[in-house]
N, C-alpha and C positions, 0 to 999 in steps of 0.2 A: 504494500500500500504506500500511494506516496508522502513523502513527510507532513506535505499542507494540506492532505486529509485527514479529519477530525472527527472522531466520532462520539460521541458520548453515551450508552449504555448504564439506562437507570436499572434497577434491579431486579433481576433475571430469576424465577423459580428454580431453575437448575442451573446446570453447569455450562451452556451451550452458550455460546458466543456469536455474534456474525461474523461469518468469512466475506472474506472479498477475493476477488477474480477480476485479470482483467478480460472482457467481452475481447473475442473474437471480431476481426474485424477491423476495415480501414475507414472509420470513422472521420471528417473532417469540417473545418467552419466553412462552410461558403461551398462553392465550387476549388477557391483556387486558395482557401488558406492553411490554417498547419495542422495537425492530427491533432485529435481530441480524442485522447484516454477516456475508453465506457470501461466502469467497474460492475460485475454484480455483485450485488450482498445479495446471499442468504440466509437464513438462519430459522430458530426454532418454530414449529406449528406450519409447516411452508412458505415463512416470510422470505418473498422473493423481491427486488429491488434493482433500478439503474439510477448507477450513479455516474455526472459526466458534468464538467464546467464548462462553458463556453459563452462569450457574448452573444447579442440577441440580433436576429438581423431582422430589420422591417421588412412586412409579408405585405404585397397592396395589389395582391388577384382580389377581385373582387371589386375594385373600384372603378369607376366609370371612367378614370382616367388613369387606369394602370399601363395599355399598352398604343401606341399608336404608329399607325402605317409610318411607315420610313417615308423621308422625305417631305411628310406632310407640314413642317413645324409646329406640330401640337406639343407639347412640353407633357413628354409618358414620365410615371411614376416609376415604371422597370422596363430595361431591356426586355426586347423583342424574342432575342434569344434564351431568353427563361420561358418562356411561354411554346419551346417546342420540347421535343423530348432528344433531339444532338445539338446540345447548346453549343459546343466548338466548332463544329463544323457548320452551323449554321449562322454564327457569329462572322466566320469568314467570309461568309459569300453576301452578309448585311454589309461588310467593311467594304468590300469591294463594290458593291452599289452604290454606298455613300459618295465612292470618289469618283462614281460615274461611270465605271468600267463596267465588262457584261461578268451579270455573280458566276457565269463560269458552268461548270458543269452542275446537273441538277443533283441536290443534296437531298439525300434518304431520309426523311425525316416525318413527325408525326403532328399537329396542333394539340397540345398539354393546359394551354392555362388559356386560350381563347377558343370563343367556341367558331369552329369553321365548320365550309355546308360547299357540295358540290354546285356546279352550276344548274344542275335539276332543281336540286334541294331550294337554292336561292330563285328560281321562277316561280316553283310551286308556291311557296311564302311571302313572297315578294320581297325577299332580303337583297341587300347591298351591301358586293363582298368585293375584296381586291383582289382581282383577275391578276395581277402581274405573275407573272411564269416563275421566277423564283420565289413565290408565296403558295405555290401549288406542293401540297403534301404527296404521302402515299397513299393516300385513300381519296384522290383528286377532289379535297377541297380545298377553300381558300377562307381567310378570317373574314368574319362578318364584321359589317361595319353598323356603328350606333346612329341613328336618326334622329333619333330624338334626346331628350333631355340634358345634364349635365356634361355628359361624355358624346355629345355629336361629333361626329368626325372618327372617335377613337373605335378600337376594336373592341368587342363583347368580352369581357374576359370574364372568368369562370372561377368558381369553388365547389369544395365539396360541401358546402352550406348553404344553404333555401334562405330567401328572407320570405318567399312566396312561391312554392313547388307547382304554383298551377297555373302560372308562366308560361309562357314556350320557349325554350331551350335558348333561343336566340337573344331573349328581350334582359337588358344588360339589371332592371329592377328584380330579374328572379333572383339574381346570387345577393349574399352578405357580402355590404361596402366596405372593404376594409379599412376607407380613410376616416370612417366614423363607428366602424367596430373593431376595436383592434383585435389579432390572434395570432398564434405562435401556431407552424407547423413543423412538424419532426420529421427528419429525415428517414427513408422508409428501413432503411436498414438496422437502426434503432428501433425504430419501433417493431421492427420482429422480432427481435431482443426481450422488449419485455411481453411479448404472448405466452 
């Protein structure tokens, strides 16, 4: 256990302690910062436990103005690149449009944190999505775009949290705003840990 770990243990019926472990696992802050030590404690009656320090990083899926088309000058709360599932490799081929060159070959990738709709999907609904060819996934859609309200202009982004589940999928009022709810999410690898 590491030195600046503290534990204090009020008094126990038996003899049984908690142990600590460190979790399996390459655990880290952010995408690109430094490893964070997961411990588990165990101990009597099946107390099972993670333990692990890190600062907290602002979460803003959810908000009307978390993500927006490139190029637009809408001032987004997070890169574009969080919101698919190969944030590096999708990252390069954003850089490379930024400076006006073609993004290059097309990048394998999925829509994670906005909700995207093929070009069916957007006539049948009457959505308004950004056709441009390096915003085209694996499952040929592209991010929807918001019409209305706070966030016009920007793309629908998404949670695993309802403020209104009877929404349709697209409309940016279904998810929790997170610039007025705040929430921490845990990285998934961790969270298999403590199941």
């Amino acid at each position: 256990m590491p030195s600046h770990v503290r534990l204090e243990v009020k008094q126990m019926s038996d003899a049984t302690a908690i142990q600590f472990s460190e979790a399996t696992g390459n655990f880290t802050h952010g995408r690109k910062g430094p490893k964070v030590p997961v411990y588990t404690l165990t101990g009597p009656q099946d107390f099972t436990a993670l333990a692990f320090e890190t600062a907290i990083i602002t979460e803003t899926d959810g908000s009307p103005k978390c993500y927006a088309p490139p190029g637009s000058g809408l001032k987004a709360l997070d890169h574009l690149a969080n919101a698919v599932d190969k944030y590096k490799e999708f990252e390069a081929v954003l850089k490379s449009q930024a400076r006006g060159g073609n993004p290059g070959a097309a990048v394998s990738f999925l829509w994670k944190g906005v909700f995207a709709a093929t070009e069916e999907q957007a006539r049948r609904h009457g959505l308004k999505i950004d056709q441009r060819a390096f915003l085209k996934d694996n499952e040929n859609k592209y991010p929807v775009i918001q019409t209305e309200g706070p966030g016009r202009g920007y793309y629908v982004s998404t949670t695993a949290m309802y403020t209104n589940s009877h929404l349709p999928a697209w409309k940016q009022q279904r998810y929790v705003d997170a610039s007025t709810v705040p929430y921490a999410a845990i990285t998934p690898g961790v969270e298999t840990l403590g199941r």
